[in-house]
C-alpha positions, 0 to 999 in steps of 0.5 A: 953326611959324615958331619950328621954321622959323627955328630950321631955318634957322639950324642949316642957316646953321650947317651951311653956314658949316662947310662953307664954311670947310672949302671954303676951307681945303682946296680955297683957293676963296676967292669959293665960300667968301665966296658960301656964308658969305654965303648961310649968314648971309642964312639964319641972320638970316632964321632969327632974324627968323622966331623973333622975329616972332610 
């Protein structure tokens, strides 16, 4: 169960760091593109550390 759950998060971080550098490529939002990069990769290393903990 915790392996699916981290293995969710992580795609999601994937899926939230392409937006974000798309957000700030067409709309030059640089702070939104830095929140969501780090929202993104707070997501992808909990997501990793719920597949290591078993």
């Amino acid at each position: 169960m915790r392996e699916t759950l981290g293995f969710t998060l992580q795609l999601l971080a994937l899926v939230v760091v392409g937006t974000a550098l798309l957000v700030g490529l067409f709309y030059d939002a640089l702070r939104t593109e830095i929140a969501m990069l780090a929202v993104g990769g707070g997501m992808f290393l909990l997501g990793r550390e719920l597949q290591r903990s078993r």
